[in-house]
Each structure stands twice: as C-alpha cells, then as structure tokens.
PDB file with one MODEL, atoms N, CA, C and O in Angstrom:
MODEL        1
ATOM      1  N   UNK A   1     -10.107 -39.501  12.910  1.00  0.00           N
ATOM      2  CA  UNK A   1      -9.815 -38.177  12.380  1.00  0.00           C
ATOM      3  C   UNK A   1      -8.708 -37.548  13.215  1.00  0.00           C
ATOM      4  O   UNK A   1      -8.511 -37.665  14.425  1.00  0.00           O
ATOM      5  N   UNK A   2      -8.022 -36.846  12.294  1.00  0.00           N
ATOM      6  CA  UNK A   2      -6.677 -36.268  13.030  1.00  0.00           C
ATOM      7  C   UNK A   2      -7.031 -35.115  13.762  1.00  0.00           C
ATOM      8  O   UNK A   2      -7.964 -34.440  13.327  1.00  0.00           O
ATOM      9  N   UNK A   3      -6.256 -34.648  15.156  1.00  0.00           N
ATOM     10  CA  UNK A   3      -6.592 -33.196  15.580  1.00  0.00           C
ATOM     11  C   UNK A   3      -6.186 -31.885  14.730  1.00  0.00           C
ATOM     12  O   UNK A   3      -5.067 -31.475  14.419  1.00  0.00           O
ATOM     13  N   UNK A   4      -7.022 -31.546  14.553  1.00  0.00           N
ATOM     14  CA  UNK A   4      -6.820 -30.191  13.984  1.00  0.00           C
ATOM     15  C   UNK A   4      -6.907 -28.847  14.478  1.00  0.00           C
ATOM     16  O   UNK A   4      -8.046 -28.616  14.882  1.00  0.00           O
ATOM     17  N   UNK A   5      -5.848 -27.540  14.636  1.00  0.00           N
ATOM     18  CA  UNK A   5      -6.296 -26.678  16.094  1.00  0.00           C
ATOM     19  C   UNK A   5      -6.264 -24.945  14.585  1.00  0.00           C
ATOM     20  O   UNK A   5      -5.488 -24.977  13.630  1.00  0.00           O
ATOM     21  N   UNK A   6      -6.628 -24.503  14.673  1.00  0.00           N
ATOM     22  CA  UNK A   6      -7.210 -22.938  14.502  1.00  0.00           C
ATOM     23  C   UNK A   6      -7.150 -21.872  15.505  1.00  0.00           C
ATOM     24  O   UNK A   6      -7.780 -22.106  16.536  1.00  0.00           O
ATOM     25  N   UNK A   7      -6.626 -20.921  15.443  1.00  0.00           N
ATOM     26  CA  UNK A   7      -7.023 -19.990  16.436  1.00  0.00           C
ATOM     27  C   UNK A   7      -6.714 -18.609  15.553  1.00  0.00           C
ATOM     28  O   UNK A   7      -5.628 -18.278  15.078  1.00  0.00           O
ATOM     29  N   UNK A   8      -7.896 -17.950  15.479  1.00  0.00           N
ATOM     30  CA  UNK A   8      -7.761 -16.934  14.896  1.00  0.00           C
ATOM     31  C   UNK A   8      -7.901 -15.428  15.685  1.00  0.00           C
ATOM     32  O   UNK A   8      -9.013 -15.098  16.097  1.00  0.00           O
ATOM     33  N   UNK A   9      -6.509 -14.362  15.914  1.00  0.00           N
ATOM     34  CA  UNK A   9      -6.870 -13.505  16.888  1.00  0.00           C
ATOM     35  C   UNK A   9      -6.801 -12.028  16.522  1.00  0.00           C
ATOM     36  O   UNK A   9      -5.859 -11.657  15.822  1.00  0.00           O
ATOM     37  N   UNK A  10      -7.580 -11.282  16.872  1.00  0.00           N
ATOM     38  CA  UNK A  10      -7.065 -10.007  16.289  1.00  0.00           C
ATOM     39  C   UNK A  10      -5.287  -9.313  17.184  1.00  0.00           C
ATOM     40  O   UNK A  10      -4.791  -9.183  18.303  1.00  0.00           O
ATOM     41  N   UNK A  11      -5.037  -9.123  16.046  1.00  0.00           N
ATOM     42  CA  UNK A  11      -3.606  -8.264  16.753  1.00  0.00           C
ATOM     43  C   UNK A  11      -2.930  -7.333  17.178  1.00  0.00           C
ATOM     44  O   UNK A  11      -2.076  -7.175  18.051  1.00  0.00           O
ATOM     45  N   UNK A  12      -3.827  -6.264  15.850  1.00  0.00           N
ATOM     46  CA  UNK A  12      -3.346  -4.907  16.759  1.00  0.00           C
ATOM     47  C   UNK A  12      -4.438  -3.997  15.141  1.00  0.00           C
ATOM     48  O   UNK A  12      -5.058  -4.337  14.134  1.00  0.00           O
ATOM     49  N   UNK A  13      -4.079  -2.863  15.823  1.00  0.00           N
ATOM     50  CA  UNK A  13      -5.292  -1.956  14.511  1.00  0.00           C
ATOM     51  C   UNK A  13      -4.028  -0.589  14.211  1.00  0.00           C
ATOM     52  O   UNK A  13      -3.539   0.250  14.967  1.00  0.00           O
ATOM     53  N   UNK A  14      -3.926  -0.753  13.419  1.00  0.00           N
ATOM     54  CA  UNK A  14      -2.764   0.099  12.230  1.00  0.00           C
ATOM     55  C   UNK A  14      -2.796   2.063  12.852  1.00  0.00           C
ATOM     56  O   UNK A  14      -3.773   2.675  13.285  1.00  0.00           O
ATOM     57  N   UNK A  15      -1.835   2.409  12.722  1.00  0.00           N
ATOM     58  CA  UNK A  15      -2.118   3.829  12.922  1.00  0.00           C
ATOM     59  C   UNK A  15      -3.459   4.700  11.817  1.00  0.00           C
ATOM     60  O   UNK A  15      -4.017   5.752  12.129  1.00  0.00           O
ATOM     61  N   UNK A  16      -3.667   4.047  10.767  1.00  0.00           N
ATOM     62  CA  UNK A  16      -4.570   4.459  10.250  1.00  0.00           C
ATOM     63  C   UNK A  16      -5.947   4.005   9.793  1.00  0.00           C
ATOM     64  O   UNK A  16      -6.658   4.260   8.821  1.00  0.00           O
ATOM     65  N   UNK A  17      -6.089   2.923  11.306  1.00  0.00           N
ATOM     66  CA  UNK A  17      -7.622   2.268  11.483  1.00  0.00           C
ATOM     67  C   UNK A  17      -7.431   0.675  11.432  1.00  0.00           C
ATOM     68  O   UNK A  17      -7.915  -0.188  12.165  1.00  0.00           O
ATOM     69  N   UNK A  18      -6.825   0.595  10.658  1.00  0.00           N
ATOM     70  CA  UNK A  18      -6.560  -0.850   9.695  1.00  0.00           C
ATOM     71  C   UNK A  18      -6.615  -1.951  11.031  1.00  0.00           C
ATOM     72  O   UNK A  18      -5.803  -1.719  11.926  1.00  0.00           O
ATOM     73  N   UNK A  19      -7.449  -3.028  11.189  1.00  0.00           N
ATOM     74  CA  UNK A  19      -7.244  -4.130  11.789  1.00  0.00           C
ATOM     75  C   UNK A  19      -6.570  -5.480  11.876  1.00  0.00           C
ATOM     76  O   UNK A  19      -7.213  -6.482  11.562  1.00  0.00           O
ATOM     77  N   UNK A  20      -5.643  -5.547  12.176  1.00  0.00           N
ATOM     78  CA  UNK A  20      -5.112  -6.900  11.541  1.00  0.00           C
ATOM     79  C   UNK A  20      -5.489  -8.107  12.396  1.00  0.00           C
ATOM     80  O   UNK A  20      -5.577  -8.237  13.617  1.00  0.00           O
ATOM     81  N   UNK A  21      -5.692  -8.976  11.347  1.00  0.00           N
ATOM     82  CA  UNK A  21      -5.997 -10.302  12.341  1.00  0.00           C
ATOM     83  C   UNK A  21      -5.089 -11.338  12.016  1.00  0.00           C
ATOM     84  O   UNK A  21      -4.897 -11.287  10.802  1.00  0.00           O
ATOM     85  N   UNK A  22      -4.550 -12.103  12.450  1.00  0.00           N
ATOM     86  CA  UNK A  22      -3.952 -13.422  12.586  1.00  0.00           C
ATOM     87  C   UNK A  22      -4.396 -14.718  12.825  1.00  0.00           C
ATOM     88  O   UNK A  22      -4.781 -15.067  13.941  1.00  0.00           O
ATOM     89  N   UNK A  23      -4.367 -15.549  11.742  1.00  0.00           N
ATOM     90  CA  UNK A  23      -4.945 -16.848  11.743  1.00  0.00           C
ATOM     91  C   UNK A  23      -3.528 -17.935  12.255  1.00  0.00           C
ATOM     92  O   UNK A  23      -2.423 -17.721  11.756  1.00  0.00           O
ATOM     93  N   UNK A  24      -3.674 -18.796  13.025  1.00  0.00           N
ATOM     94  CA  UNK A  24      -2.624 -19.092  13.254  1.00  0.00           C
ATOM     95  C   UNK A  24      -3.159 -21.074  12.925  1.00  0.00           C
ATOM     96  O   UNK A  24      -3.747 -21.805  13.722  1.00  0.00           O
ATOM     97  N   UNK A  25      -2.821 -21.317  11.938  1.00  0.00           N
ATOM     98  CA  UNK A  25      -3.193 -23.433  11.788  1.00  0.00           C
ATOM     99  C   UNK A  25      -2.300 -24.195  12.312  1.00  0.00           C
ATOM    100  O   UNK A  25      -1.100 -23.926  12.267  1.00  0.00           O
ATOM    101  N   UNK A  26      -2.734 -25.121  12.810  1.00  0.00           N
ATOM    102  CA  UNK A  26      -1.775 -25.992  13.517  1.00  0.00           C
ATOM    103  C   UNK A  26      -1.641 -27.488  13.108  1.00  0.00           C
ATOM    104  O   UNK A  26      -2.678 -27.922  13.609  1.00  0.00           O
ATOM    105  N   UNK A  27      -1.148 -28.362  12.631  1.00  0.00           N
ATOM    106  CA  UNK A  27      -1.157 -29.717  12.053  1.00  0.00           C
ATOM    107  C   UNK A  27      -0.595 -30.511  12.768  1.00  0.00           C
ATOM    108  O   UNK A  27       0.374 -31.015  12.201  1.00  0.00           O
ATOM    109  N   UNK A  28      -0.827 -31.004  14.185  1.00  0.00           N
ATOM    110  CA  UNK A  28       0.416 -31.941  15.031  1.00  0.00           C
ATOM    111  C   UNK A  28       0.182 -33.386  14.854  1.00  0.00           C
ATOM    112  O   UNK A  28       0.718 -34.269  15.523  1.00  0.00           O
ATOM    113  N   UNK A  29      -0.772 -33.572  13.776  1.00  0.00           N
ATOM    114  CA  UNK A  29      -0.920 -35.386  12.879  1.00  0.00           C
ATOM    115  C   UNK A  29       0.166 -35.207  11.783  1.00  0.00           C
ATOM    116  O   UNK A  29       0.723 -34.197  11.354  1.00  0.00           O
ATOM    117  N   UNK A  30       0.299 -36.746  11.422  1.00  0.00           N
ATOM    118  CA  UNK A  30       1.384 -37.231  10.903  1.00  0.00           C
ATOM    119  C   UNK A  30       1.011 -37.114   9.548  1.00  0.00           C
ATOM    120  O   UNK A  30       1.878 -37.420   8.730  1.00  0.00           O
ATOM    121  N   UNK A  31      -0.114 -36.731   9.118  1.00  0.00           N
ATOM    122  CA  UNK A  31      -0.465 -36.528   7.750  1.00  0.00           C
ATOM    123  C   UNK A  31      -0.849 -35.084   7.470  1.00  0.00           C
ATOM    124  O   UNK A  31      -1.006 -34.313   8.417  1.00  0.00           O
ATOM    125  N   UNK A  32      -1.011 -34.672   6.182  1.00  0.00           N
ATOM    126  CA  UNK A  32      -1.129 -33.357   5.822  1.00  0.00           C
ATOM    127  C   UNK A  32      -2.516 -32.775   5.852  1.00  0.00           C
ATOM    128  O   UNK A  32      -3.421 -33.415   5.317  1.00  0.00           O
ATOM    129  N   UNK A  33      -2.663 -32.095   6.191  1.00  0.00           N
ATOM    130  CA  UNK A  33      -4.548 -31.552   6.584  1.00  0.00           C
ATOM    131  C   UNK A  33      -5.048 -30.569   5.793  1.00  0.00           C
ATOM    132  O   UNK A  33      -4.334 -29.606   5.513  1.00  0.00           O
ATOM    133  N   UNK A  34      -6.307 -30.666   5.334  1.00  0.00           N
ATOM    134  CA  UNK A  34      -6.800 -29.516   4.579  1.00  0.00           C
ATOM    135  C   UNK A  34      -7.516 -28.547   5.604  1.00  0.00           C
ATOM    136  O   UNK A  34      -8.412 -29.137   6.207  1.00  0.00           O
ATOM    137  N   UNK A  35      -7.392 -27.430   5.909  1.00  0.00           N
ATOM    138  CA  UNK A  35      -8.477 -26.398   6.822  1.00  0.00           C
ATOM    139  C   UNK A  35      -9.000 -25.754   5.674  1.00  0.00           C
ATOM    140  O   UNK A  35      -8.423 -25.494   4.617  1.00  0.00           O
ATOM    141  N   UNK A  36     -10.486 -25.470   6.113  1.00  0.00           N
ATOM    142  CA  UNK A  36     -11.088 -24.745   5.578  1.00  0.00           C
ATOM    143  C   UNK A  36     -11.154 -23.553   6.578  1.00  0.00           C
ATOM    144  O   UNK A  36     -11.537 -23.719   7.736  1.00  0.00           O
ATOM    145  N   UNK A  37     -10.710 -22.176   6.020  1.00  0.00           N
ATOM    146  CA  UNK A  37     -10.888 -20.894   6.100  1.00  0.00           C
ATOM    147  C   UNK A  37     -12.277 -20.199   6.812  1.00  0.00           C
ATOM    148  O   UNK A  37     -13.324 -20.584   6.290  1.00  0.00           O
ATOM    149  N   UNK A  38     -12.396 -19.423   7.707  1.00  0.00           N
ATOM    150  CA  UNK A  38     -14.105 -19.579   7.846  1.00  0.00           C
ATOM    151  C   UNK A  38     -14.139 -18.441   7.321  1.00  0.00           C
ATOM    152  O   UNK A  38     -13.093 -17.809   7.167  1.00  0.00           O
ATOM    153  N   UNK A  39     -15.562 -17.857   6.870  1.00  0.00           N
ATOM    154  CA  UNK A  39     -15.946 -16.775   6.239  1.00  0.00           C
ATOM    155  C   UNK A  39     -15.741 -15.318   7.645  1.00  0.00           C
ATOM    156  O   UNK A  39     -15.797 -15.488   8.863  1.00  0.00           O
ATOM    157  N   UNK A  40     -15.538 -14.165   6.990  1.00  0.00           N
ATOM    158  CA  UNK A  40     -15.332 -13.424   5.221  1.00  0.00           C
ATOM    159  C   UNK A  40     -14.259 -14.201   4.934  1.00  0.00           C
ATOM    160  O   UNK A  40     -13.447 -14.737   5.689  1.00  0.00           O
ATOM    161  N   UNK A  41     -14.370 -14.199   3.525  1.00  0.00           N
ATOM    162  CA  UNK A  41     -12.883 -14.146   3.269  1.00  0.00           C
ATOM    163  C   UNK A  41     -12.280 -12.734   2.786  1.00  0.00           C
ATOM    164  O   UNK A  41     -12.560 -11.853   1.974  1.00  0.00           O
ATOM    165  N   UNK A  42     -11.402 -12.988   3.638  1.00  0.00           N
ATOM    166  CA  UNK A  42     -10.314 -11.734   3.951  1.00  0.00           C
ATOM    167  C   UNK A  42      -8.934 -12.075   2.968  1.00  0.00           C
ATOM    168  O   UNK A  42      -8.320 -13.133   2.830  1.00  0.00           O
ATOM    169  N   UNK A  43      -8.709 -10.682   2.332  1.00  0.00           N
ATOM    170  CA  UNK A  43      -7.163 -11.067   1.879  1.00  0.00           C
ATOM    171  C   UNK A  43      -6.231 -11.302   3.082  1.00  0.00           C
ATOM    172  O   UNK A  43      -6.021 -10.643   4.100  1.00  0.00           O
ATOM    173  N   UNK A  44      -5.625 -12.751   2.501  1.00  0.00           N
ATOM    174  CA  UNK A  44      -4.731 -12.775   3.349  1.00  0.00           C
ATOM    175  C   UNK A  44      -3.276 -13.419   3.234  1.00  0.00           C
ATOM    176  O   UNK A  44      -3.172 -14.287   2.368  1.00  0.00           O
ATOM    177  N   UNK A  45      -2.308 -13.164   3.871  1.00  0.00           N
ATOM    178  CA  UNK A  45      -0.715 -13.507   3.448  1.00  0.00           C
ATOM    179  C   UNK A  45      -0.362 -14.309   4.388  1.00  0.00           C
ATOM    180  O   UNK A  45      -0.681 -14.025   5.542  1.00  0.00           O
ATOM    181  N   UNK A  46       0.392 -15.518   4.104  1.00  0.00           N
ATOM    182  CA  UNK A  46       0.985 -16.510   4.175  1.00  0.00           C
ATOM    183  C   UNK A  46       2.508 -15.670   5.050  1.00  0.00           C
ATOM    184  O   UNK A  46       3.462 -15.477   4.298  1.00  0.00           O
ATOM    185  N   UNK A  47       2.606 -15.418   5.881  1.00  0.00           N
ATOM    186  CA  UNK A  47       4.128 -14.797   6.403  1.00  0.00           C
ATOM    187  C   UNK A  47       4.752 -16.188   7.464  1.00  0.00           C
ATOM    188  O   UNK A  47       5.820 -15.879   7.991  1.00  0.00           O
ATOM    189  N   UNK A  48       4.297 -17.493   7.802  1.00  0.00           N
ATOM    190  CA  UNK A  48       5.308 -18.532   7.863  1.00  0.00           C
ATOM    191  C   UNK A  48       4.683 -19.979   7.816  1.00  0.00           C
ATOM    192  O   UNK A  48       3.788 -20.451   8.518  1.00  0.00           O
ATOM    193  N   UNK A  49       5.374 -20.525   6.838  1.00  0.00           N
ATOM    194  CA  UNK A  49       5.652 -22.170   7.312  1.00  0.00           C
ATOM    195  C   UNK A  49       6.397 -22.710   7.380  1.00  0.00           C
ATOM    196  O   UNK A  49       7.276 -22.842   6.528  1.00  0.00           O
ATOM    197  N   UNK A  50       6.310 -23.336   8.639  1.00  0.00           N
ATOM    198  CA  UNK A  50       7.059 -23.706   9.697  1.00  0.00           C
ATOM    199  C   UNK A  50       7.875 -25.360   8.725  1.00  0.00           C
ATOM    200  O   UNK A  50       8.962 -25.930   8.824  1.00  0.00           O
ATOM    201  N   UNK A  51       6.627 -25.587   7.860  1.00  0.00           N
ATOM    202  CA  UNK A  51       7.613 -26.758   6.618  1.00  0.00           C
ATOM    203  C   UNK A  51       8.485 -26.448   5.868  1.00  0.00           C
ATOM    204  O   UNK A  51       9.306 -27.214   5.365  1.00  0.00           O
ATOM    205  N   UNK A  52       8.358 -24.746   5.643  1.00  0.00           N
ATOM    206  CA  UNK A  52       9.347 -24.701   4.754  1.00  0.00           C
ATOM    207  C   UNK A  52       9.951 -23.400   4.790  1.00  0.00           C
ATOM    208  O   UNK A  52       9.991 -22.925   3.654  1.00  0.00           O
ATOM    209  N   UNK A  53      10.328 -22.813   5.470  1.00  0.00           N
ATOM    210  CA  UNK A  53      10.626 -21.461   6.806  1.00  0.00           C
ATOM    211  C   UNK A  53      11.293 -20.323   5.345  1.00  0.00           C
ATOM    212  O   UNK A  53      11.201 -19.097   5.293  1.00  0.00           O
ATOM    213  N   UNK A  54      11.935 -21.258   4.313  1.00  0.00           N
ATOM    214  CA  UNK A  54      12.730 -20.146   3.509  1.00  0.00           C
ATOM    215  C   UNK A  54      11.331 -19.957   2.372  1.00  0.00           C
ATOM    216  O   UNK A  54      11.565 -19.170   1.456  1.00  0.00           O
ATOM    217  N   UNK A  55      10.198 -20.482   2.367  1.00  0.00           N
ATOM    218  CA  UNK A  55       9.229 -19.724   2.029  1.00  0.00           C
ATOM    219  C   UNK A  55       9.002 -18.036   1.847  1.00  0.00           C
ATOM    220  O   UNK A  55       8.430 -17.605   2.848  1.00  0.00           O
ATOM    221  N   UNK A  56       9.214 -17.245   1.110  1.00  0.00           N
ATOM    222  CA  UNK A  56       8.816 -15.975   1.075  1.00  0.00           C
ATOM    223  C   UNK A  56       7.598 -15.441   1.187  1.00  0.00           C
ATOM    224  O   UNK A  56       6.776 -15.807   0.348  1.00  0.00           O
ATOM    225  N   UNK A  57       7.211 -14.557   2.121  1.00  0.00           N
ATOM    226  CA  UNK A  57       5.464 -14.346   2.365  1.00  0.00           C
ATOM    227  C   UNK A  57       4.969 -14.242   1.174  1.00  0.00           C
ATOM    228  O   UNK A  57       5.679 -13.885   0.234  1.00  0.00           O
ATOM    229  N   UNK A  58       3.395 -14.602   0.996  1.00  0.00           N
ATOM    230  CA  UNK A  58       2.994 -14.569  -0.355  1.00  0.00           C
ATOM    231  C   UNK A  58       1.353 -13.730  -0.052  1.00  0.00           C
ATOM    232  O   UNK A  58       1.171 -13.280   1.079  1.00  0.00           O
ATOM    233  N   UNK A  59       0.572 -13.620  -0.793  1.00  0.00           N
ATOM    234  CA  UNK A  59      -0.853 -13.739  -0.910  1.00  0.00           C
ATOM    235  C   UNK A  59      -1.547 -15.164  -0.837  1.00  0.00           C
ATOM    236  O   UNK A  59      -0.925 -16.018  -1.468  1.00  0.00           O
ATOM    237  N   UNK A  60      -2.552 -15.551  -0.286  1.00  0.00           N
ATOM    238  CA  UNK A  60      -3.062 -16.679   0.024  1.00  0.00           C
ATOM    239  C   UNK A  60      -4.863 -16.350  -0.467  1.00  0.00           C
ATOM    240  O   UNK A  60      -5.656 -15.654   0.169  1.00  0.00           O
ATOM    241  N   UNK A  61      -5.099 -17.002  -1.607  1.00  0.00           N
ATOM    242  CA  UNK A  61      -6.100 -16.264  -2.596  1.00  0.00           C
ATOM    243  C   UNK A  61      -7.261 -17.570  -2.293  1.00  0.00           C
ATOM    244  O   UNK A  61      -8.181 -17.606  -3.110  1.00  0.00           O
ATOM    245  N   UNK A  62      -7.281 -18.504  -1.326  1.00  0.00           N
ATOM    246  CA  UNK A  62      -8.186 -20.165  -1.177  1.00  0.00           C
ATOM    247  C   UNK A  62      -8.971 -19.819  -0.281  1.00  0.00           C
ATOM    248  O   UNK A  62      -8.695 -18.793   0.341  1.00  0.00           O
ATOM    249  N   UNK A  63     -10.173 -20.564   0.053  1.00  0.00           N
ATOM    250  CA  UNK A  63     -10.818 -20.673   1.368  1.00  0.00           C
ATOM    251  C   UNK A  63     -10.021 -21.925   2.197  1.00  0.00           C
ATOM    252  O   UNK A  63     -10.004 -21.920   3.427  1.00  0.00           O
ATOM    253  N   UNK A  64      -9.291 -23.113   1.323  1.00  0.00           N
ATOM    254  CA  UNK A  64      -9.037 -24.482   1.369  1.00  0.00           C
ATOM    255  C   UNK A  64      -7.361 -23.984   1.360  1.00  0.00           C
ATOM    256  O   UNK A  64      -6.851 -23.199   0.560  1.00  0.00           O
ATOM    257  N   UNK A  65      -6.665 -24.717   2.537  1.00  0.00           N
ATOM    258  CA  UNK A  65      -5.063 -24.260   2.575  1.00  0.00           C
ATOM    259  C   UNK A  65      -4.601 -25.909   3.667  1.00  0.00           C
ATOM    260  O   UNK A  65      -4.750 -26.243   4.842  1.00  0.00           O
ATOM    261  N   UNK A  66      -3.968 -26.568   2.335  1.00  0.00           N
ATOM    262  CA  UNK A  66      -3.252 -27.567   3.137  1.00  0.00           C
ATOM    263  C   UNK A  66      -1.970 -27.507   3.820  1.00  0.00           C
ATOM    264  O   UNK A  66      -0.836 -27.324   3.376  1.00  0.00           O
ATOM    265  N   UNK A  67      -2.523 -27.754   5.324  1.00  0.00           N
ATOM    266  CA  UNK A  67      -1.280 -27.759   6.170  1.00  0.00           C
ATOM    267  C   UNK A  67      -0.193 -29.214   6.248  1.00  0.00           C
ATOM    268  O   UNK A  67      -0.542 -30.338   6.608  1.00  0.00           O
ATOM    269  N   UNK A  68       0.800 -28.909   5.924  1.00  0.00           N
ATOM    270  CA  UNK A  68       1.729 -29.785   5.876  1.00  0.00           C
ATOM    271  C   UNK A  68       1.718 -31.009   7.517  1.00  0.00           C
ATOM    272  O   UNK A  68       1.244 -30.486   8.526  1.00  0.00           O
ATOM    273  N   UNK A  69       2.061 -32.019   7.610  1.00  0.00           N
ATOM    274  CA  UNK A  69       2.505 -32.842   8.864  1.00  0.00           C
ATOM    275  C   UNK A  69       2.870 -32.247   9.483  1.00  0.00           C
ATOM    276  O   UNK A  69       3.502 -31.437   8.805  1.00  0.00           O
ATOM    277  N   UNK A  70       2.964 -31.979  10.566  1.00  0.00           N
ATOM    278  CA  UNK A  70       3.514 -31.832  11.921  1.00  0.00           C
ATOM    279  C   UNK A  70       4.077 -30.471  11.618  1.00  0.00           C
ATOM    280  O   UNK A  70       5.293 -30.276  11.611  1.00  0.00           O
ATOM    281  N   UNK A  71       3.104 -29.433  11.342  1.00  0.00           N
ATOM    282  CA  UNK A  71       3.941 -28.132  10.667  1.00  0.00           C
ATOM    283  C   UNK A  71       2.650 -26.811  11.158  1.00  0.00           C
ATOM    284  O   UNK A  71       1.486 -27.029  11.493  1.00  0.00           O
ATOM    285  N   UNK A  72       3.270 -25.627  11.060  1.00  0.00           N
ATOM    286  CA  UNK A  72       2.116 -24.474  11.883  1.00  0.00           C
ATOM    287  C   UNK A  72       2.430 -23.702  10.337  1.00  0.00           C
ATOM    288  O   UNK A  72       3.534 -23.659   9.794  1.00  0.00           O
ATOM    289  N   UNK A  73       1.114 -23.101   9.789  1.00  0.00           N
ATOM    290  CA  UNK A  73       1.551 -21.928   9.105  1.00  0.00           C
ATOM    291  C   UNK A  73       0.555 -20.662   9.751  1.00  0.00           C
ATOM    292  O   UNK A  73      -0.405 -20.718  10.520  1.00  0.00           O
ATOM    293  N   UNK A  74       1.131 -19.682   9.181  1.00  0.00           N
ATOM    294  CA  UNK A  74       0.550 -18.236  10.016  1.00  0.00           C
ATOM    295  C   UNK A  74       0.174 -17.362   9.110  1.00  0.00           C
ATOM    296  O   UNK A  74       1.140 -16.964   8.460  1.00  0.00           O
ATOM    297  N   UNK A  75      -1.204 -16.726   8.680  1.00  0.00           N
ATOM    298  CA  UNK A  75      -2.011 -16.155   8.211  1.00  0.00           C
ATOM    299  C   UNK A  75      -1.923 -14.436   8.622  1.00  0.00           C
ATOM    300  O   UNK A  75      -2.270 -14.047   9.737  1.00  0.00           O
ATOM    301  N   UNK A  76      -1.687 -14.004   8.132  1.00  0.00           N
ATOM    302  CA  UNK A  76      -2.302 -12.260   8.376  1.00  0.00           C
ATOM    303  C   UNK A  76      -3.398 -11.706   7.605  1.00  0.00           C
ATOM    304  O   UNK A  76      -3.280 -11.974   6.409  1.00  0.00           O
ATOM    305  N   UNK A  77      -4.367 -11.060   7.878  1.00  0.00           N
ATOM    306  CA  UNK A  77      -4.797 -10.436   7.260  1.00  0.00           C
ATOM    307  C   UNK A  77      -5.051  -8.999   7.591  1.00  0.00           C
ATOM    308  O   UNK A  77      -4.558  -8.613   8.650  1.00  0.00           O
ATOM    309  N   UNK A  78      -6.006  -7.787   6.593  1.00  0.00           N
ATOM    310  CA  UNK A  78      -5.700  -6.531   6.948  1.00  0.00           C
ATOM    311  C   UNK A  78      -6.814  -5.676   6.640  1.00  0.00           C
ATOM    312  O   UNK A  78      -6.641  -5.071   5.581  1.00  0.00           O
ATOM    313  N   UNK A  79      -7.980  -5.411   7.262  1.00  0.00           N
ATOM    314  CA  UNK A  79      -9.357  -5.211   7.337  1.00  0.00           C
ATOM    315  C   UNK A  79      -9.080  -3.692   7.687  1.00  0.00           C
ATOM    316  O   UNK A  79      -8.652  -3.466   8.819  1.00  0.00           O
ATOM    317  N   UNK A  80      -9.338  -2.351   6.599  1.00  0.00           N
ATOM    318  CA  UNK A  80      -9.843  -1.379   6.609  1.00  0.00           C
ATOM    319  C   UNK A  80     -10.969  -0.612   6.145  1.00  0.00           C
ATOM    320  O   UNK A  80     -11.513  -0.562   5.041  1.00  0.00           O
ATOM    321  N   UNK A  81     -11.213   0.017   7.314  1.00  0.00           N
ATOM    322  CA  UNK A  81     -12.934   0.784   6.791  1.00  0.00           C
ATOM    323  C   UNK A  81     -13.065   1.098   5.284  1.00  0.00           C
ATOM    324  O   UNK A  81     -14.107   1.584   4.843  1.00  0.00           O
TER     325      UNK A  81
ENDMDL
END
C-alpha cells in the first residue's frame, strides 16, 4: 500500500466568527490515490492542485477525492455558528 499523508488544520476564525479549516492531501506514490474525507462533512473548496495549478477553485461536493501521483491538493472549508 502506497503512503498516504492528511493533515487537517484549523486556520484562522473570520472577523465574523466563521472558522476556517484547511485540509491539506498529500500523494508522494507513483499512482493516483483515493482519500476518504473524515466526517462532518463540511462544504468545502478545492483552492489548489498542485496537478493542475491553472485549475480554478471550485466546490468539492464528495466524501471520496482522488489525488493525482505525486501531486498535493488543498481543501478549505468554512464553519459558522
């Protein structure tokens, strides 16, 4: 099984409460990896991959998000009361 790395951190909390967290996936195997998301699921946006950088941030609507080979993508999400 290939290494697979996750690190999910909070980042900062919005002038008007709002928490944001950052999921950050990491893929440094030569093949493409599926992560599963851990619960809640949180809305969350896609703002880089590193496979394909001219990507435009999107919404990311899966629990299941395949990471490309040898590639990082970066997750935001945005948790208010």
């Amino acid at each position: 099984m290939a290494d697979m790395t996750k690190l999910i951190v909070p980042s900062s909390v919005t002038e008007d409460g709002a928490v944001q967290c950052a999921t950050w996936l990491l893929n440094p195997a030569p093949e493409d990896l599926v992560f599963l998301l851990p619960p809640p699921a949180l809305p969350l946006r896609m703002i880089l991959n590193s496979a394909d950088p001219e990507m435009p941030e999107h919404e990311v609507e899966r629990a299941e998000l395949m990471v490309p080979a040898r590639s990082t993508i970066l997750l935001l999400a945005e948790v208010s009361e």
